[in-house]
N, C-alpha and C positions, 0 to 999 in steps of 0.2 A: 669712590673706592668701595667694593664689594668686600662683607667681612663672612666667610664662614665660618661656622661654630657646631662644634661636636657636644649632642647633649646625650641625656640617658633615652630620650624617644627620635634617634635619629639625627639627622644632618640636617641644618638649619642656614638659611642666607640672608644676610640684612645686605638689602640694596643702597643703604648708605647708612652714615651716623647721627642721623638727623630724629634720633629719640622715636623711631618708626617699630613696628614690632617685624618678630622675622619671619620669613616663608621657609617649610621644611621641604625640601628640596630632594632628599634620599630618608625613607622609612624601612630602613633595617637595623633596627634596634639600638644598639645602647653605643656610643664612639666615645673613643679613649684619645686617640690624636685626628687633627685635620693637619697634612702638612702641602708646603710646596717646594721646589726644588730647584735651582739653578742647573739650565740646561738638560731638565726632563718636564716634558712639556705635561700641562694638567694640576690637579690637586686630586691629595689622596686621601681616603678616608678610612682606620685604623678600625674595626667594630666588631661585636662581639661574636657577629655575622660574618666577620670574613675582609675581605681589605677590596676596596674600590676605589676606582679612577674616575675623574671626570677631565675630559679633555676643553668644555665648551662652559666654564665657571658654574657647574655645578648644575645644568639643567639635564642632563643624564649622564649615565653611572655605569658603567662595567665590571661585573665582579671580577678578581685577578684572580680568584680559584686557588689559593696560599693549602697548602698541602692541609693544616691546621686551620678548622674555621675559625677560632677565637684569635683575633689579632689585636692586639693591644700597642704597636707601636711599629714606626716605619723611616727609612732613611735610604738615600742614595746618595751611592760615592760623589767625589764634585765633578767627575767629569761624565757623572750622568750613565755609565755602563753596568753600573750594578745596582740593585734595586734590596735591601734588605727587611725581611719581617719577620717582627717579633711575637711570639704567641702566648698562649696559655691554653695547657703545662707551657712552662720555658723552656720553648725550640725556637731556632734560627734558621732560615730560609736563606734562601739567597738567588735572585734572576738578574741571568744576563741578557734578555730580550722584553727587557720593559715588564714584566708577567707573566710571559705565555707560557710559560717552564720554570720548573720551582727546583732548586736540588737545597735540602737537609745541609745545614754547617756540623757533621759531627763532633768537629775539637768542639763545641758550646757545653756539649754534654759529658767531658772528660775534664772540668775543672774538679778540681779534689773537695772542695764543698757542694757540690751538684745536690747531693741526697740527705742535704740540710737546707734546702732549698724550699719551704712552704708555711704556709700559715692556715691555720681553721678557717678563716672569714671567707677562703678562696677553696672550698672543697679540699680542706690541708694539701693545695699543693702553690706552684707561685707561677708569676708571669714575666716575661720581659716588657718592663713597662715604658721604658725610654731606650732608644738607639740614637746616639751621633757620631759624627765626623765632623776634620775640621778640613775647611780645602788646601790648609797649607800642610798636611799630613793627610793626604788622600788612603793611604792603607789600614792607619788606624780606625779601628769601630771601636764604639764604647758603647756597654751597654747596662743599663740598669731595672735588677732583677727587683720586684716586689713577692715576696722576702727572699733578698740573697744576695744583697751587694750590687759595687760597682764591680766590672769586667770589662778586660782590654783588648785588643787584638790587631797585632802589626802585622798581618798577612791578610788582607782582609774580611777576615773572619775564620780561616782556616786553624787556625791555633788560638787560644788564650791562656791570659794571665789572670788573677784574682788581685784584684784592685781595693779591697772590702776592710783592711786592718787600720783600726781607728774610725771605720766607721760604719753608723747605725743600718743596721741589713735592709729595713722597710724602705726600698727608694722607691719614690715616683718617678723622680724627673731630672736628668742629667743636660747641664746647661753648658755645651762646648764652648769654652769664650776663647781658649788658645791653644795651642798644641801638645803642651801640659796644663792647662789651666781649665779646671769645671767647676762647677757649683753643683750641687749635688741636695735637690729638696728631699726631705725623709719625714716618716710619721713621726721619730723621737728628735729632729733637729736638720738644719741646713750648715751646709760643710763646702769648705772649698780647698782644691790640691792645689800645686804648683807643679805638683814631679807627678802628673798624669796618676796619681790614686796610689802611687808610695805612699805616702802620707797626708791628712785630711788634718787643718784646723776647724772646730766647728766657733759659728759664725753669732749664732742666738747666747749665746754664755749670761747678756745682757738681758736678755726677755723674758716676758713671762708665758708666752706661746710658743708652741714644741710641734705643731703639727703643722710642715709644711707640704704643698704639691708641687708648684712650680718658681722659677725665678726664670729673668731676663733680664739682657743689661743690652741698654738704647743710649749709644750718645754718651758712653761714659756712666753712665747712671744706671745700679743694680737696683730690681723691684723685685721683690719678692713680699707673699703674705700666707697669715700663718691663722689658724684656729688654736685657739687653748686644748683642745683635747680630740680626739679621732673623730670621726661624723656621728657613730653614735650616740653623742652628745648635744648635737646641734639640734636641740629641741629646745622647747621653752622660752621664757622670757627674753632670755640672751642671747636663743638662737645655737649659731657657732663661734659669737665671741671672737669674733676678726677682728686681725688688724691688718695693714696696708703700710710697707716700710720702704722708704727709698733710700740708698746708699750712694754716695758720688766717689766712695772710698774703699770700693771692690768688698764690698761687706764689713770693715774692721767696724763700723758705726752705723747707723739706723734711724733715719726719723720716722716717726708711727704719724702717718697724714688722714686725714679723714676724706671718707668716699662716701657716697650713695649709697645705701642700703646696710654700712656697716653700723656698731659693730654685729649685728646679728646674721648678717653674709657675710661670705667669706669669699675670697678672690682664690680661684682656682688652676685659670690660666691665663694669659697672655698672648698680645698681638701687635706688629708694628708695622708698617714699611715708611722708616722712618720715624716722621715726627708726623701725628701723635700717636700715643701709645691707649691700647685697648685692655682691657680687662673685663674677665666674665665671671660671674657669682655661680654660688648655687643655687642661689634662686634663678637663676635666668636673666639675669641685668646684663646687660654691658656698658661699661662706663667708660670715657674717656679723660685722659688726660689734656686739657690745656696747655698754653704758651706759658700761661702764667701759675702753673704749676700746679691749679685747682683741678678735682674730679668732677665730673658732671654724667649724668644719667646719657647714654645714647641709643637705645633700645632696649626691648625685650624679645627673650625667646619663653616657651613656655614650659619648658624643662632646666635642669640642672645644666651649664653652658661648662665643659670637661673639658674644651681643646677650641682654640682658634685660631685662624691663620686669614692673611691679609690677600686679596685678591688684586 
C-alpha cells in the first residue's frame, strides 16, 4: 500500500510502511489536502499552487487550472459528477467535467457572516479549508471556513446555510461521519453536531489541549490530536506538546496513547484504508497504528506531513 502525504515542500509518496523515507513526487509548494474519491478516478492534490491530479499514483500531475490559484481543499459528489474547490480568499468552484471548466458557486459568498470572515496570520482574510459530502445525502456540501465557521448546502452548493452558532470560527477540518453527524477540529476546541451544525457539543471540556487539526473515525474508533497552543508555540523543549486520543465513544471520552515522536510532535493528519490507521506529524514522521493498539514509527518525509491519503 502506497501512502501519499501533503507537506509544506510539496507532494510526497511512501512506497510502503516499512519505516522507509518518502520520494517527492509533485514540487509545487506547500499542500493542504491529498484526497481520493469513489468513482473519480486519480488522487488530488489541494496546494497553495493551484489543485492537481494524478491519474497513474502519483508519478505525474496535471494542474486543473481552479479559477483561484490558492487551493486549500477539495471534494467530489459520490456519484463522481461534480468535482468541488475550495480556496483562499474563501471562494467555491465547482466542475462538471472532472476540471476542464471551473464556474464560481456565488450563494458561498451571500451568507450574512461572509465580511467577518478573516484572520491576520492569513493576510486578514480566510480560506475554505475542509469540503465534505456524505454519499448517503449526495446534495449536501459542507464546508469549513478558517476563520468563519461551518457551512451547509442542500443544493449542491448553489445556496447555503450558516452552520457556525455554538461553535469556534477557526476550523480546519470537518469530518463527515453521517448525514447529520461531523466532528469538527478547531484552533479553540473539537466539536461534534448531530442536526448537521444546528447545534455543536464541544468534545475537549476534559482536556488540557485546545488546538486541534484533524479527526477520523476507523472501525468505530474516533482519533483525533491536539497541541496545547497554535504552532507558534511549538518551539522549545516541549516542542508542540501533543497528544494522540482515541475515543471508541464518538468523542464523549478520550484515552491520551503514546506515539513516536510525541509529546513534542503533534499529529496533524490522518489515513486509512481500513485497518491500520496512519498518522503524520509536523515533523514529517508517519506512524502507524497496530492490531494491538500500539504506535510505531513508519517513515519519514522531510517536511511538515499536512494531509494524507491511502493509495
Amino acid at each position: 500500500m502506497a501512502i501519499i502525504a501533503g507537506t509544506r515542500d510539496g507532494v510526497y509518496r511512501f512506497a510502503d510502511d516499512a519505516g522507509t523515507d518518502a520520494e517527492r513526487v509533485l514540487d509545487s509548494g506547500n499542500s493542504l489536502r491529498v484526497r481520493t474519491f469513489d468513482g473519480v478516478e486519480g488522487v488530488f492534490a489541494a496546494m497553495t499552487s493551484g489543485l492537481y491530479r494524478s491519474r497513474d499514483g502519483g508519478n505525474t500531475w496535471a494542474d486543473l487550472d481552479v479559477p483561484r490559484a490558492e487551493v486549500y481543499s477539495v471534494v467530489a459528489s459520490p456519484d463522481g459528477e461534480r468535482l468541488y474547490a475550495g480556496t483562499h480568499p474563501a471562494h467555491l468552484s465547482v466542475s462538471t467535467d472532472e476540471g476542464e471548466t471551473w464556474r464560481e458557486l456565488d450563494g458561498f459568498q451571500d451568507l450574512p457572516s461572509r465580511d467577518d470572515w478573516h484572520t491576520p496570520r492569513h493576510r486578514n482574510e480566510a480560506h475554505v479549508r475542509s469540503l465534505g459530502v456524505h454519499p448517503n445525502r449526495p446534495d449536501r456540501v459542507i464546508a469549513g471556513v478558517e476563520v468563519g465557521g461551518v457551512h451547509a448546502s442542500d443544493d449542491r452548493g448553489e445556496t447555503w446555510a450558516e452552520r457556525r452558532n455554538g461553535l469556534q470560527d477557526d476550523v480546519h477540518h470537518v469530518l463527515v461521519i453521517g448525514q447529520e453527524e461531523y466532528v469538527a477540529s478547531c484552533g479553540g476546541g473539537l466539536y461534534r453536531t448531530a442536526d448537521a451544525g444546528r447545534s455543536w457539543t464541544r468534545l475537549d471540556t476534559d482536556l488540557d489541549h485546545r488546538y486541534f487539526r484533524e479527526a477520523a473515525l476507523v472501525d468505530g474508533r474516533l482519533y483525533a490530536a491536539a497541541a496545547r497552543d497554535p504552532p507558534g508555540s511549538w518551539r522549545g523543549e516541549t516542542g508542540a506538546d501533543g497528544v494522540l486520543l482515541e475515543s471508541t465513544d464518538r468523542g464523549e471520552s478520550f484515552a491520551d496513547v503514546s506515539y513516536p515522536g510525541g509529546p513534542e510532535e503533534v499529529v496533524l493528519a490522518w489515513t486509512h484504508d481500513g485497518e491500520p490507521v496512519h498518522a503524520g506529524t509536523n515533523e514529517g514522521r508517519l506512524v502507524r497504528r497496530s492490531a494491538d493498539g500500539a504506535w510505531t514509527d513508519a517513515g519519514r518525509a522531510p517536511e511538515s506531513i499536512r494531509a494524507l491519503e491511502s493509495l
